[in-house]
ZANURO-50136 format. One record per residue (C-alpha): residue number from 0; residue in three letters; chain; x, y, z. Coordinates in steps of 0.2 Angstrom, whole numbers, plus 5000, padded with zeros to 4 digits. Each point is the difference from the previous one (the first is absolute). Layout:
REM residues N
PT  resi  resn  chain     u     v     w
PT   NUM   ALA      A     X     Y     Z
...
//
This chain:
REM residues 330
PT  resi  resn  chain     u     v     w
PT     0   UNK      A  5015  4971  5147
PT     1   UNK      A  5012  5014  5000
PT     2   UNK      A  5009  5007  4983
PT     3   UNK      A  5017  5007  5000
PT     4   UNK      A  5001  5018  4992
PT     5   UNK      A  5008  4997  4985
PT     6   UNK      A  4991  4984  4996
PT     7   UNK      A  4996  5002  4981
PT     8   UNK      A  5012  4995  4984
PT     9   UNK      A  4996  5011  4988
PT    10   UNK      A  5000  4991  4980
PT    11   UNK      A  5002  5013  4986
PT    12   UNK      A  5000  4995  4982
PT    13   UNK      A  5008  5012  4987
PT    14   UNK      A  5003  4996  4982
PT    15   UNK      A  5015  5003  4985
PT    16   UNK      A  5006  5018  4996
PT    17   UNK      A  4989  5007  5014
PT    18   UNK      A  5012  5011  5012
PT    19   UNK      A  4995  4995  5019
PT    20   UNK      A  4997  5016  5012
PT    21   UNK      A  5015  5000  5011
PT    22   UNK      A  4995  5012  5013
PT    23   UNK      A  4981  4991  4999
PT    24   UNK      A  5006  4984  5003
PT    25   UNK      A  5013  5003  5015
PT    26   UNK      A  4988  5009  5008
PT    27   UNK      A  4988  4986  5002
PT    28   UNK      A  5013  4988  5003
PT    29   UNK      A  5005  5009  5017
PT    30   UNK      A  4980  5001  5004
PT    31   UNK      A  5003  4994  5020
PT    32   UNK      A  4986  4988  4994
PT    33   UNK      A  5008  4992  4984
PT    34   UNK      A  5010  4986  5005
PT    35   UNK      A  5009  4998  4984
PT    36   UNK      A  4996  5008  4980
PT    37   UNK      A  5001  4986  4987
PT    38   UNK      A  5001  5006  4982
PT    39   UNK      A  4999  4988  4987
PT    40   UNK      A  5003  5007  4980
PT    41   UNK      A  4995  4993  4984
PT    42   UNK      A  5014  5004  4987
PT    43   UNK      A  5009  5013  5012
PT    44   UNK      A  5005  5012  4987
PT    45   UNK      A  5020  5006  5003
PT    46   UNK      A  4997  5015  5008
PT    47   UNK      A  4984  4993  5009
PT    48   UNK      A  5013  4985  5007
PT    49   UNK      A  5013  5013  5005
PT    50   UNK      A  4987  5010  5011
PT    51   UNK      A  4995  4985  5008
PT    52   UNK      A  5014  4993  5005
PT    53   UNK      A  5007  5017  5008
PT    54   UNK      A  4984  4997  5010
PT    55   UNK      A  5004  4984  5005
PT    56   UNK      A  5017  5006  5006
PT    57   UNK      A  4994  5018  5007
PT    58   UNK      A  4987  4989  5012
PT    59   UNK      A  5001  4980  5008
PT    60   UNK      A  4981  5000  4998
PT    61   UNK      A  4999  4999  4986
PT    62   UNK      A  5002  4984  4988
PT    63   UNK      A  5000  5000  4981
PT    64   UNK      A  4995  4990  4987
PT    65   UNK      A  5002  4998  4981
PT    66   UNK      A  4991  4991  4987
PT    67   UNK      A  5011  4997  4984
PT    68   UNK      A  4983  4998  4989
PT    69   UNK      A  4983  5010  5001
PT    70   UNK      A  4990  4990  5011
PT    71   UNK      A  4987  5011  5000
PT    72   UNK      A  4989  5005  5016
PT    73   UNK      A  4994  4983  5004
PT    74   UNK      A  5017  4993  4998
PT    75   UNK      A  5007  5014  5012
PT    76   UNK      A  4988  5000  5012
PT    77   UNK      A  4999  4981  5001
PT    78   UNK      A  5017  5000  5004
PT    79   UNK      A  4999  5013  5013
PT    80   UNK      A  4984  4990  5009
PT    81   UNK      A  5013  4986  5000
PT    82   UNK      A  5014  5009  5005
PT    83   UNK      A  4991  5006  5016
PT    84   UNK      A  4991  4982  5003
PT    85   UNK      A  5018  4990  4999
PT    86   UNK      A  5015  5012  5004
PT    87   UNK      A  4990  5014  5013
PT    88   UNK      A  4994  4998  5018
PT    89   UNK      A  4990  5016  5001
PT    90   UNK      A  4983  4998  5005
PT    91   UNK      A  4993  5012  4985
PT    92   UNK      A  5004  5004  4983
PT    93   UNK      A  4994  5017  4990
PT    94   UNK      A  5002  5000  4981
PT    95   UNK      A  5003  5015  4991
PT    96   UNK      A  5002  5008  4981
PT    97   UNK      A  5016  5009  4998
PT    98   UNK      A  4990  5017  5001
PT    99   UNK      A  4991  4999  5015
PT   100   UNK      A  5002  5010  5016
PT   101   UNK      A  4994  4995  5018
PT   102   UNK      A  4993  5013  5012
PT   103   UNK      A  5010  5000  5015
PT   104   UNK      A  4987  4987  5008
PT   105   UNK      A  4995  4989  4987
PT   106   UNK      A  5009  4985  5006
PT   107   UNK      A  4994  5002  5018
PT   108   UNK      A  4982  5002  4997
PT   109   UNK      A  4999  4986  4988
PT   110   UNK      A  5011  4988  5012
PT   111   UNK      A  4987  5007  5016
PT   112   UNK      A  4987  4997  4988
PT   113   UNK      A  5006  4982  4996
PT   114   UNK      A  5002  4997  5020
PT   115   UNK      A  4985  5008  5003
PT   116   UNK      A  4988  4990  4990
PT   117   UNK      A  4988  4986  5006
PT   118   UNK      A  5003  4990  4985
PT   119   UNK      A  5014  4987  4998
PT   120   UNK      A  5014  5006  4993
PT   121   UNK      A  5007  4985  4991
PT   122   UNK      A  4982  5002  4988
PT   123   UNK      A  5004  5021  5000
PT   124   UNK      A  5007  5013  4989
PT   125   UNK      A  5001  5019  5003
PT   126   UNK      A  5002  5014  4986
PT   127   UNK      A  5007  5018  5002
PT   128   UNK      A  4989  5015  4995
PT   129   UNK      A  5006  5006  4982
PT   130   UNK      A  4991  5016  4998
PT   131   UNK      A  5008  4998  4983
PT   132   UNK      A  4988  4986  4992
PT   133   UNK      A  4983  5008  4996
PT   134   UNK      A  4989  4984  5004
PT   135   UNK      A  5009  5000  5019
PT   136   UNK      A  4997  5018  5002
PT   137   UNK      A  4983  4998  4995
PT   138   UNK      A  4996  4987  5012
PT   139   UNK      A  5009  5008  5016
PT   140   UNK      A  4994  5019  4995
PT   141   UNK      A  4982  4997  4993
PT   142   UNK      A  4997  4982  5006
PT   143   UNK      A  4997  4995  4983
PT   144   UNK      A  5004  4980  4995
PT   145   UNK      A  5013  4996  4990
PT   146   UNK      A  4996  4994  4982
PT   147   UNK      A  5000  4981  4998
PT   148   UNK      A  4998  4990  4985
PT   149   UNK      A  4983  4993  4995
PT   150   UNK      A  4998  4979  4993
PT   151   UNK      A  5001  5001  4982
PT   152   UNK      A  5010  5015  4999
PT   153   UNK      A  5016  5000  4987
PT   154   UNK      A  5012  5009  5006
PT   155   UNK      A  4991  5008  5013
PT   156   UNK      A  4987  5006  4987
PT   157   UNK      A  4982  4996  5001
PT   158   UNK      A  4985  5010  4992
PT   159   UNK      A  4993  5002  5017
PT   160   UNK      A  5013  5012  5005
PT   161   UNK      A  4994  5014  4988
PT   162   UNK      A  4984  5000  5010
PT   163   UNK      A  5008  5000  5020
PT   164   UNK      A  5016  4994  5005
PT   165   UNK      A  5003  4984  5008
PT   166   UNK      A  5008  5002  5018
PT   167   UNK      A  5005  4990  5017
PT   168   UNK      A  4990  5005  5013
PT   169   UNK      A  5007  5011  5013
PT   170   UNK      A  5004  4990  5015
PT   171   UNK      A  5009  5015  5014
PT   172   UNK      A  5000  4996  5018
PT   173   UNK      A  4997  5015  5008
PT   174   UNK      A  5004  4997  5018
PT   175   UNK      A  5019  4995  4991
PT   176   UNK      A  5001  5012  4986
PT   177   UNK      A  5004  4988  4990
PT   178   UNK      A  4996  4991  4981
PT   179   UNK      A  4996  4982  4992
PT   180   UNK      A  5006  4999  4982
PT   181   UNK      A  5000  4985  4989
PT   182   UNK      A  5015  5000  4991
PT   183   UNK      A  5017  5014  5003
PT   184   UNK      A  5014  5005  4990
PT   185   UNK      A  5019  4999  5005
PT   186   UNK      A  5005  5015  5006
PT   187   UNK      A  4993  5005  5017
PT   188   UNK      A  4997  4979  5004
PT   189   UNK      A  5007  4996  5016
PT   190   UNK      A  4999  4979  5003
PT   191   UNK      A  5004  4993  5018
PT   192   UNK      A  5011  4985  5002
PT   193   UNK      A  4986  4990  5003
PT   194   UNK      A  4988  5002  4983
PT   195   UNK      A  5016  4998  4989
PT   196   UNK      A  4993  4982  4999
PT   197   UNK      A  4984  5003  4996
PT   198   UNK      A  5003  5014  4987
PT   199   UNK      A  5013  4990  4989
PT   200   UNK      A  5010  5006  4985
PT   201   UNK      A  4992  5011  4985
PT   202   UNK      A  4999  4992  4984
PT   203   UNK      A  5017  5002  4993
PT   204   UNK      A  4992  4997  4981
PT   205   UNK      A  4991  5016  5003
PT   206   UNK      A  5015  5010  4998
PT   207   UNK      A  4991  5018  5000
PT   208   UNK      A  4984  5006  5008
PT   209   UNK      A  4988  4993  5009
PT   210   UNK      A  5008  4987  5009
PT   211   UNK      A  4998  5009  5017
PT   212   UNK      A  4982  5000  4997
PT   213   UNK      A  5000  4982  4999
PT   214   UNK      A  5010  4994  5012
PT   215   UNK      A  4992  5011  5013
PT   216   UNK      A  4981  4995  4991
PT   217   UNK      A  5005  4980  5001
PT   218   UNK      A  5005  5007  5019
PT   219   UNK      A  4982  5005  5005
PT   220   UNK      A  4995  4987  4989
PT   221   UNK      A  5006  4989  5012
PT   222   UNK      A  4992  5009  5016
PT   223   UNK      A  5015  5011  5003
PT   224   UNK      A  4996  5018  5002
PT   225   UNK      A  5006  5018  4995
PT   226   UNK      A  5003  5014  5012
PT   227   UNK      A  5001  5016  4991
PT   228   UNK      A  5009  5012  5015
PT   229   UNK      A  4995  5019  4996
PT   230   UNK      A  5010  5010  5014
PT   231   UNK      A  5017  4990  4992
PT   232   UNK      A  5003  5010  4986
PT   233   UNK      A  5012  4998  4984
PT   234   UNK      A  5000  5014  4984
PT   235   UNK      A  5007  4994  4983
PT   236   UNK      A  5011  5011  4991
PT   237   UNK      A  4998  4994  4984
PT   238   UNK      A  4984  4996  4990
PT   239   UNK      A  4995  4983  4997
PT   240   UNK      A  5007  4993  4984
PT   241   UNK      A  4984  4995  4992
PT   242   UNK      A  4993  5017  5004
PT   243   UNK      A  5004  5015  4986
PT   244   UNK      A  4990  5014  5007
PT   245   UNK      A  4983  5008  4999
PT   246   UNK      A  4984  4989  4997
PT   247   UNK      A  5006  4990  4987
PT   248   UNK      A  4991  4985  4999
PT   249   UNK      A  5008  4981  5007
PT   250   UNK      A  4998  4995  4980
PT   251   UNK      A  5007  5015  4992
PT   252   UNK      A  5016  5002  5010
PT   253   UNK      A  5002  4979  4996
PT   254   UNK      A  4998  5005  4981
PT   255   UNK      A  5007  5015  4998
PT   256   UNK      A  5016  5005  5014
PT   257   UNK      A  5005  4985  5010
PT   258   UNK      A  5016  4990  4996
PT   259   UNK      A  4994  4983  4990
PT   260   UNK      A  5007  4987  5012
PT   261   UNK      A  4992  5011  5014
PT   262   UNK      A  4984  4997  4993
PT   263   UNK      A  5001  4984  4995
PT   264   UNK      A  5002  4993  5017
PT   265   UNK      A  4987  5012  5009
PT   266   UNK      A  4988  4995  4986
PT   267   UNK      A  5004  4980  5001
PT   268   UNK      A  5000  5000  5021
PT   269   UNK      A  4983  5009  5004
PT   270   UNK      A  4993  4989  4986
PT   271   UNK      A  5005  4985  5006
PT   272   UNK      A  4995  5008  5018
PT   273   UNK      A  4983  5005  4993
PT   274   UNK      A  4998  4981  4991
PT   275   UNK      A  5007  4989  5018
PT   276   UNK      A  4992  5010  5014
PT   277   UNK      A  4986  5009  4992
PT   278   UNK      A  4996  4987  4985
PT   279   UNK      A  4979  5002  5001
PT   280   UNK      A  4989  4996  4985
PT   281   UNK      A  5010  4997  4983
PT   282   UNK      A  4988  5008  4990
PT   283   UNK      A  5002  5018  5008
PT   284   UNK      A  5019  4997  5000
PT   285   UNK      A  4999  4999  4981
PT   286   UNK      A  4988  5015  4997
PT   287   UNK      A  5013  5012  5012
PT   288   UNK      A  5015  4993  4991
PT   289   UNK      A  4992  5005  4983
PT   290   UNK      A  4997  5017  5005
PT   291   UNK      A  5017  5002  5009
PT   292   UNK      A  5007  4993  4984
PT   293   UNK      A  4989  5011  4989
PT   294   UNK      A  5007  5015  5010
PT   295   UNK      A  5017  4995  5000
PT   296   UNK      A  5002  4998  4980
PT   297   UNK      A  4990  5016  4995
PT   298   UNK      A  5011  5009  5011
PT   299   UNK      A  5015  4991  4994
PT   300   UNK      A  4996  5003  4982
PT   301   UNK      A  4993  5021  5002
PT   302   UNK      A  5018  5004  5009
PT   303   UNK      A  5011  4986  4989
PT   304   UNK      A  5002  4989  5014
PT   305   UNK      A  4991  4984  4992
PT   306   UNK      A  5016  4989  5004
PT   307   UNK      A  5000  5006  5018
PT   308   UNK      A  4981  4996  5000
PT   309   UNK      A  5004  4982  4992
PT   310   UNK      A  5012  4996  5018
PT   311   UNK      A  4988  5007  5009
PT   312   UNK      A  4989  4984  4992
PT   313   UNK      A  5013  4990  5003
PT   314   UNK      A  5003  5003  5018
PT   315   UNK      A  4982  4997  5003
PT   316   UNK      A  5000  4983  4992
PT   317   UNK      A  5016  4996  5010
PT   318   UNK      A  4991  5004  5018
PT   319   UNK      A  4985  4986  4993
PT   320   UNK      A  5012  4989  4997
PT   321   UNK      A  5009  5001  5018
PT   322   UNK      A  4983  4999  5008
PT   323   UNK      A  4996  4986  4990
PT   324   UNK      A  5016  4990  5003
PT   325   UNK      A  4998  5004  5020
PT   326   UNK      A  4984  4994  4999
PT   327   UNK      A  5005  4984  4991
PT   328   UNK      A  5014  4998  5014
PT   329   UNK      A  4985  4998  5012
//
C-alpha cells in the first residue's frame, strides 16, 4: 500500500483568549507531508479569531473552525475526530495542542511506522515522542514504566505508593525501536483512517482531563494497541496546565494553585477512572480515600484553602457516582 506525501490532516485545538502562533502554524501547514491543518477554537477570543482567520486566508490548507461556547477539550477533540472521520479522505490524522512543534520528520516516521508495522492497523494507534512529559522521557531515556493506577486507589492515591511506585511494564521492541503504552494523551496521537471505528469519541461529560486516557485505555481495553514512535519527535512550548513547577506534590498544587473548575474536573475524572477500570476491593478504596481526604483538609485548613479542600470532596464523590451510574447502565 502506497501513501501520498502529504497524507496526514493535521487537528489542532486552541482555546478563548489564547493568541495562535502565526508563523508556527503556517509553517506546519505547508509541511510537504501535511495535507491540510484543521484548527478548531473553543470561545475564539477577538484577537485570537482575527489571527486565525488571516491564516485561513494567507493559506487554502488550512480550514477553521469556531466554537461559540467552551466545549472543553473532549468537546474539541470529539469534534475534530468526527471532522476527520466524516468530512476528510486522508488516510492519517495527527492531533496536536496549540503549542506543540513537529521536528522536520515527525509525520514521516510515524506514517512509516504505521505502514510498517505487523499489526492491523484498523485495531492501532501511534504516539509522537514528547520529550516534554516526564513519564514519556522516563520510559524512552531510562526504560522506566510509566506509572498506572493501582485497584483501590482514590484518585490515583494508594498507600502502597509511599513504599514503591506502581508502573506498566516496559514492553520496547528492540529490532523496531519502537514502545507499547496503555493509554496516550492528545497531542502527538496519530489515528489512521482505519481505527477511527474502533477508538470512538471521548466522553464529552468529561470536559477537562483525562478523557484522552480513557478513551485510549477503553482502546487497549478492547485489544487495540499503542505505538509510542521515539525517532518522531514533538517539543511543547508551554508547560502543562496542571503543572506549577518544582516538585510540588499532585495534592498541594490541586489545593493550593490550580483554577477551581480545573480541579474539579481532573479530581472527578481520574476518580471515576480509578472507581470503573481499576475498582479492586472496597475496603482498601475506603481506607486510601480517608487518607487522600485527611491530607487534602489539613492542608486546606494550614494554608486557608478549607473550601477548596471541600470541592475537592465533592469532586471525588461526583467521580463514584459516574462510576456507579455506568455500572448501573450495564
Amino acid at each position: 500500500m502506497s501513501i501520498a506525501k502529504n497524507s496526514t490532516l493535521i487537528g489542532i485545538l486552541g482555546y478563548g483568549e489564547r493568541l495562535p502562533e502565526f508563523d508556527a502554524m503556517l509553517t506546519l501547514a505547508n509541511n510537504p507531508a501535511v495535507h491540510k491543518l484543521a484548527i478548531f477554537w473553543n470561545k475564539a477570543g477577538a484577537e485570537s479569531r482575527e489571527i486565525l482567520q488571516q491564516l485561513a486566508r494567507d493559506c487554502q490548507k488550512i480550514s477553521v473552525f469556531f466554537n461559540s461556547e467552551n466545549l472543553g477539550s473532549a468537546g474539541g477533540y470529539a469534534q475534530i475526530l468526527e471532522h476527520f472521520h466524516n468530512n476528510e479522505t486522508t488516510p492519517f490524522l495527527l492531533l496536536l495542542d496549540d503549542d506543540l512543534l513537529l521536528d522536520n520528520q515527525c509525520i514521516d516516521k510515524l506514517v512509516t511506522s504505521a505502514m510498517n508495522m505487523e499489526s492491523n492497523i484498523s485495531e492501532t494507534l501511534y504516539l509522537a515522542y514528547r520529550p516534554g512529559l516526564p513519564e514519556i522521557r522516563d520510559l524512552v531515556e531510562n526504560k522506566i514504566g510509566i506509572p498506572r493506577p493501582r485497584n483501590s486507589c482514590c484518585v490515583g492515591f494508594h498507600f502502597l505508593n509511599l513504599l514503591y511506585q506502581h508502573r506498566e511494564p516496559v514492553r520496547f521492541n528492540k529490532t523496531s525501536g519502537l514502545f507499547e503504552i496503555d493509554s496516550a494523551p492528545w497531542g502527538g496521537l496519530f489515528v489512521s483512517r482505519p481505527a477511527i471505528e474502533k477508538l470512538g469519541l471521548p466522553r464529552k461529560d468529561f470536559f477537562l482531563y483525562a478523557e484522552d486516557s480513557e478513551l485510549t485505555y477503553r482502546f487497549t481495553l478492547n485489544g487495540g494497541r499503542i505505538i509510542l514512535v521515539p525517532d518522531a519527535k514533538i517539543t511543547d512550548t508551554d508547560k502543562a496546565w496542571n503543572t506549577v513547577g518544582g516538585k510540588i506534590s499532585n495534592l498541594r498544587r490541586r489545593v493550593l494553585w490550580l483554577p477551581e473548575t480545573k480541579v474539579f474536573h481532573e479530581v472527578r475524572n481520574r476518580n471515576y477512572i480509578a472507581r470503573h477500570y481499576y475498582p479492586g476491593f472496597l475496603p482498601v478504596y475506603w481506607i486510601n480515600k480517608f487518607l487522600f481526604l485527611a491530607s487534602t483538609y489539613f492542608i486546606g485548613i494550614v494554608n486557608g484553602k478549607f473550601s477548596r479542600a471541600l470541592l475537592i470532596h465533592q469532586a471525588i464523590h461526583a467521580g463514584e457516582k459516574m462510576a456507579a451510574n455506568e455500572a448501573h447502565r450495564k
